[in-house]
C-alpha positions in Angstrom: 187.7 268.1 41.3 189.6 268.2 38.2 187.5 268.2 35.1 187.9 264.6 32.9 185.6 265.1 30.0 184.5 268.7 29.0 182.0 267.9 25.8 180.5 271.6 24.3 178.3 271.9 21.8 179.4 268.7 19.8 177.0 268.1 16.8 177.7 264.9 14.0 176.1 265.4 10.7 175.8 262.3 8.2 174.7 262.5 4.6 172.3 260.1 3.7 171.7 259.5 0.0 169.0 257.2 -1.7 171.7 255.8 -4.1 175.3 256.4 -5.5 174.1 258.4 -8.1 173.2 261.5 -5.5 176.7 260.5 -3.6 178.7 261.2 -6.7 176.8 264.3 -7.5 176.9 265.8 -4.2 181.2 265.0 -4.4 181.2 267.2 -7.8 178.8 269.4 -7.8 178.0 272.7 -5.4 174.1 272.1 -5.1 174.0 269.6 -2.1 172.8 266.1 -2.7 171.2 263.3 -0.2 169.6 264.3 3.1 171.3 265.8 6.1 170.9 263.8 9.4 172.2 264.6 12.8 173.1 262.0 15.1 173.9 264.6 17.7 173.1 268.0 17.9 174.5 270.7 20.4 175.7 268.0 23.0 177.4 269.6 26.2 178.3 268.1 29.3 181.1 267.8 32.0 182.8 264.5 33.9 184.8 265.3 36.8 187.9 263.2 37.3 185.8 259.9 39.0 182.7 260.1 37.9 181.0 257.2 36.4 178.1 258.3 33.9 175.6 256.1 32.2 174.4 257.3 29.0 170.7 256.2 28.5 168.0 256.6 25.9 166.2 254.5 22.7 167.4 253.4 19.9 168.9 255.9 17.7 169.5 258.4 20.6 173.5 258.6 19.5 175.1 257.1 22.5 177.4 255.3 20.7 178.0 258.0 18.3 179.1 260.6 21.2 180.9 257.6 22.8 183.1 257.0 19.4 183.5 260.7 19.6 185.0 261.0 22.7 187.1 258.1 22.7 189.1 260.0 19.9 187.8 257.1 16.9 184.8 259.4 14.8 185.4 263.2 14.5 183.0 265.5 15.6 181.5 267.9 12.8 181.4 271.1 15.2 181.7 271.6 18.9 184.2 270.7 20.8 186.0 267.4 23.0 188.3 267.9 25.8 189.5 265.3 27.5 192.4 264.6 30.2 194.3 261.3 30.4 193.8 258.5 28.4 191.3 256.7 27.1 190.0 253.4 26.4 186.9 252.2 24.7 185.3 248.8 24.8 182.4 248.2 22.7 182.1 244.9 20.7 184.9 244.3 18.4 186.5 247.7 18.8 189.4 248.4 16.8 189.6 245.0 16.7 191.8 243.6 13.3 189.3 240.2 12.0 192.1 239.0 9.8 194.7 238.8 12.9 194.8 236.6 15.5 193.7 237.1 19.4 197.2 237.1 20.1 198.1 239.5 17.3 195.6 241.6 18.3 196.9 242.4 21.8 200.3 243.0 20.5 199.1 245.3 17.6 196.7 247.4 20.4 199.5 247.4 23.0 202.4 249.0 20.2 199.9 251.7 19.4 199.2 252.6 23.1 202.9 252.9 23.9 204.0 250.1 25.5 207.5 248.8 25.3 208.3 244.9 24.2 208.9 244.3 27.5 206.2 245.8 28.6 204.0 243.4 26.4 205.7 240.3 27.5 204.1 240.9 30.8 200.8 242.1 29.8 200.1 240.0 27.3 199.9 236.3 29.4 197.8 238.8 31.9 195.1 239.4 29.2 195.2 236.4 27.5 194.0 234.2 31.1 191.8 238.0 31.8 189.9 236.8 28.1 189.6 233.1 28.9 189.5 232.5 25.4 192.1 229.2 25.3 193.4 228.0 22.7 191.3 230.3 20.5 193.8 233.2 21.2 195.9 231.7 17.8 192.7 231.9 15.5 191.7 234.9 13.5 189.6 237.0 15.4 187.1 236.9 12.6 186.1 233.8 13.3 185.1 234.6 16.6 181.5 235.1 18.2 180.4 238.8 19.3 181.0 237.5 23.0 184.2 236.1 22.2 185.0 239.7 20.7 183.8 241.3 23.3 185.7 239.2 25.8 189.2 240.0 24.1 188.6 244.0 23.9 187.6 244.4 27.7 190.7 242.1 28.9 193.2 244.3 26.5 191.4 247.8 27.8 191.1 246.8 31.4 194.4 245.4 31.8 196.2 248.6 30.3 194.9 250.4 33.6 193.4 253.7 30.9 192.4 257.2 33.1 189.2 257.1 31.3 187.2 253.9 30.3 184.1 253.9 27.9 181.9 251.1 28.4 179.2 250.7 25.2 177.4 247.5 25.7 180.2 245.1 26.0 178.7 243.4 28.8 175.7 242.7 27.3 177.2 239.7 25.2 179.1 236.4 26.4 178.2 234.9 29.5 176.8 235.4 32.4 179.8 234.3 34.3 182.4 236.5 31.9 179.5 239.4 32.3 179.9 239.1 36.5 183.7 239.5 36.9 183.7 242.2 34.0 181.6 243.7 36.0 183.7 243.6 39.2 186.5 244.7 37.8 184.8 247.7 36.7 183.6 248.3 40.6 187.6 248.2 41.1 188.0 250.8 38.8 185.3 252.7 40.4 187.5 252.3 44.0 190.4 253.5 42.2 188.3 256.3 41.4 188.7 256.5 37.3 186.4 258.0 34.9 184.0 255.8 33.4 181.2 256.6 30.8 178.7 254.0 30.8 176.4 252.4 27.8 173.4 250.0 28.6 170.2 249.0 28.0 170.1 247.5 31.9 168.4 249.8 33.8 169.5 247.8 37.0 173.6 247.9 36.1 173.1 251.7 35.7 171.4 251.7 39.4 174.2 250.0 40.6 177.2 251.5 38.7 176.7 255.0 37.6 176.3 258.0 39.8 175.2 260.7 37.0 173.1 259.7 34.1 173.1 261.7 30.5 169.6 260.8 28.7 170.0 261.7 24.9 167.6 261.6 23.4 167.6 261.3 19.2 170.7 263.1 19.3 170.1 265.7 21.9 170.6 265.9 25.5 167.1 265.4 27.8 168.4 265.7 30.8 171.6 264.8 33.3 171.6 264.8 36.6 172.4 262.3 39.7 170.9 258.7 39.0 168.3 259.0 41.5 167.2 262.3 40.0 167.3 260.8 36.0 166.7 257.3 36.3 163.0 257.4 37.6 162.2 260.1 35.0 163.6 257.9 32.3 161.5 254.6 34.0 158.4 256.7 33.6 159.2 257.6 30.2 159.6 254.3 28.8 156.7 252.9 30.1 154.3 255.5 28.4 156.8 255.1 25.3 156.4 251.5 25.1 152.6 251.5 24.7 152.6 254.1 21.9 152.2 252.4 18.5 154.8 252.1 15.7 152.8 255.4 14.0 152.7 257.2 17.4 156.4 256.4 17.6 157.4 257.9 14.2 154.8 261.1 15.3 157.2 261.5 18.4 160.0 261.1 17.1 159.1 263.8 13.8 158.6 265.9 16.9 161.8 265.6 18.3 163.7 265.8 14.9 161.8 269.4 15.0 162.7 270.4 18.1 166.5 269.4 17.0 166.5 271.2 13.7 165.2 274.6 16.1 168.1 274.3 18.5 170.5 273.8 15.1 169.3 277.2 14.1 169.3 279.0 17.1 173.1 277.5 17.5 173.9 278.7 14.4 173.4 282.3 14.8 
């Protein structure tokens, strides 16, 4: 099997800064201002061409962040991304333009992937019935909901047919009815046997979906493995997690935050 994704060592450092004071001082002078944070640190794993992996964890774990990373739209800080064939990512409102219309929009997307005018003229009435969004397809996407959003970037990304598809919570807004056939035209993609990297909060659409799990976990990797191998780990996890208290979460975390700043050093040398 032919290698899709190859992510090594990929780490993302923000600054944070308690005001713009310490952000101008740490642009001009060579003491470093503001805090270091790492969203991801030392993040490595492989897709082969056809695999469909859910990426699971808390709140603040960086599944989003390795998912913008991949799909080409945030830069990594060090480490590396390989990835074969192309690539789309639907996450609410992605690279979505809120003072264009729907319409616009689909054009704009469609130039910048390639396809010829032709080409559009026969995509576009495609995605536009895909989205169901009516006569709404004229108005400025700004002026849309987060489902509506939502609805237009999955029709553009799944009707461009991409090699690799990233999935970050997109079908977690709209409706239930928009939610189903997204959903079974992501099984179809499945059957054509593309690459798909999964993000949810629904345990039960990674069951049924994904066949490898990654569980980061504030910014590193906990584990990855085959679903039925990761999943029920993860289940027993959140059970114990969700009965700590708000002061036992912060403990755990602090924990965690060391154990990252360890395998930062050791990386480093």
């Amino acid at each position: 099997m032919k290698t899709a994704i190859n992510v090594k060592n990929v780490t993302k450092k923000y600054k944070l800064y308690s005001g713009t004071k310490d952000r101008v001082l740490d642009l001009i002078l060579p003491k470093s201002y503001g805090e270091d944070f790492y969203a991801l640190a030392n993040v490595s794993f492989e897709a082969k061409q056809g695999d469909v992996i859910g990426f699971i964890g808390i709140n603040g774990s960086g599944k989003s962040t390795l998912s913008n990373i991949i799909a080409g739209i945030v830069p990594e800080t060090s480490g590396s991304v390989q990835v074969n064939g192309q690539v789309a990512l639907i996450a609410v409102s992605a690279g979505l333009k809120g003072d264009l219309s729907g319409r616009d929009n689909i054009e704009l997307k469609l130039l910048m992937l390639g396809f010829s005018k032709e080409e559009i003229k026969v995509l576009e009435p495609e995605i536009i019935e895909f989205s169901e969004l009516g006569k709404f397809i004229d108005q400025p996407v700004k002026s849309y909901s987060s489902g509506m959003k939502s609805r237009l970037g999955f029709a553009i990304s799944v009707n461009v047919d991409p090699d690799i598809l990233i999935i970050d919570e997109a079908l977690s807004v709209g409706d239930k009815a928009f939610a189903e056939k997204s959903f079974d035209k992501m099984m179809e993609f499945k059957e054509k046997g593309k690459t798909m990297l999964f993000v949810s909060h629904s345990i039960s659409q990674m069951k049924q979906f994904c066949d490898k799990i990654l569980w980061l976990e504030y910014g590193m990797v906990k584990d990855f493995g085959l679903v039925e191998e990761i999943i029920p780990k993860y289940e027993k996890f959140l059970k114990k997690y969700k009965k700590l208290s708000g002061k036992e979460k912060e403990l755990y975390r602090e924990e965690v935050l060391q154990r990252q700043k360890k395998s930062l050093l050791a990386g480093s040398h």
